[in-house]
C-alpha positions in Angstrom: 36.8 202.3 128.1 36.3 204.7 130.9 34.2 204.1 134.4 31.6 205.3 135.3 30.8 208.5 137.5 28.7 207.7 140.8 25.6 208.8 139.2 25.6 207.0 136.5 26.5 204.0 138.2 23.5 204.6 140.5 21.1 205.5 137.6 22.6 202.0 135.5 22.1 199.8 139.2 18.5 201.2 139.7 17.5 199.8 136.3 18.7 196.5 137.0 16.0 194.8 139.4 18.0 192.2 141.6 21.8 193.3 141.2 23.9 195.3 143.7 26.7 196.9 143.7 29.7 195.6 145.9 32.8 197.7 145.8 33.8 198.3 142.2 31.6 195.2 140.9 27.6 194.6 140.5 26.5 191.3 141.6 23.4 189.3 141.3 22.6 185.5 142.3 20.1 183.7 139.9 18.3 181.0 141.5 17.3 177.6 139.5 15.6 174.7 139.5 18.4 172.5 139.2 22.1 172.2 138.4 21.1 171.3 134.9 19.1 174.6 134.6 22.0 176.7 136.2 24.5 175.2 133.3 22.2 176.0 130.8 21.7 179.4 132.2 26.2 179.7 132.7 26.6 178.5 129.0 23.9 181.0 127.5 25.9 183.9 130.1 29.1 182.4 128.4 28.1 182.7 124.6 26.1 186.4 125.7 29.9 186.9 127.0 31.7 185.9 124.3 30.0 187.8 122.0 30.8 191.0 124.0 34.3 190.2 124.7 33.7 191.1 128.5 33.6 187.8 130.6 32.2 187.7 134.2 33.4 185.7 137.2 30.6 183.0 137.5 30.1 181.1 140.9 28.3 178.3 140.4 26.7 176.5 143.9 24.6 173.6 141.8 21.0 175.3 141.1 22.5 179.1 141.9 24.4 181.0 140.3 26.2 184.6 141.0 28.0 186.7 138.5 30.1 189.7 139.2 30.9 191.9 136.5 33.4 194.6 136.7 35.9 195.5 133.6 39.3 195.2 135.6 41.1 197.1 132.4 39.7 200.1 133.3 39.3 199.4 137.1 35.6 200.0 137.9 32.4 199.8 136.5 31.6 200.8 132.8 28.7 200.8 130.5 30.0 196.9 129.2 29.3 195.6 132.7 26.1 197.1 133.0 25.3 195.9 129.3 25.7 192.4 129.8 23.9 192.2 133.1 20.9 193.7 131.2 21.4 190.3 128.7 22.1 188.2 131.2 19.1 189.1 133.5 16.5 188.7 130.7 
């Protein structure tokens, strides 16, 4: 898997309402109800994941949530992180 070039990582970020990019990973906190919510919401993330075989770093703070995505085999951004940020912010 190859990276991204600046414009397409800029083109990728400005269809993703609510994610940023920080460094050589997107970010985005998703806000909840409650910590029973935010689980529900990490464990759907986790089986989206799965699925993809691309897992994010999750920091869970009891009803918020923040992943970063970034594919550290290829050491930037590619098309699989912006992928699952579209599942995961749907």
């Amino acid at each position: 898997m190859t990276t991204l070039s600046e414009p397409e990582v800029t083109a990728r970020l400005a269809r993703l309402p609510g994610w940023e990019r920080q460094g050589h990973e997107i970010r985005r906190t998703f806000a909840f109800a409650d910590f029973k919510e935010a689980m529900a919401f990490v464990n759907r993330v986790a089986d989206l994941a799965e699925g993809m075989d691309h897992h994010p770093d999750i920091d869970i703070r009891y009803s918020k949530v923040t992943l970063a995505l970034t594919t550290h085999d290829a050491g930037g951004l590619t098309a699989l992180d912006f992928d699952l940020a579209e599942k995961a912010g749907a």
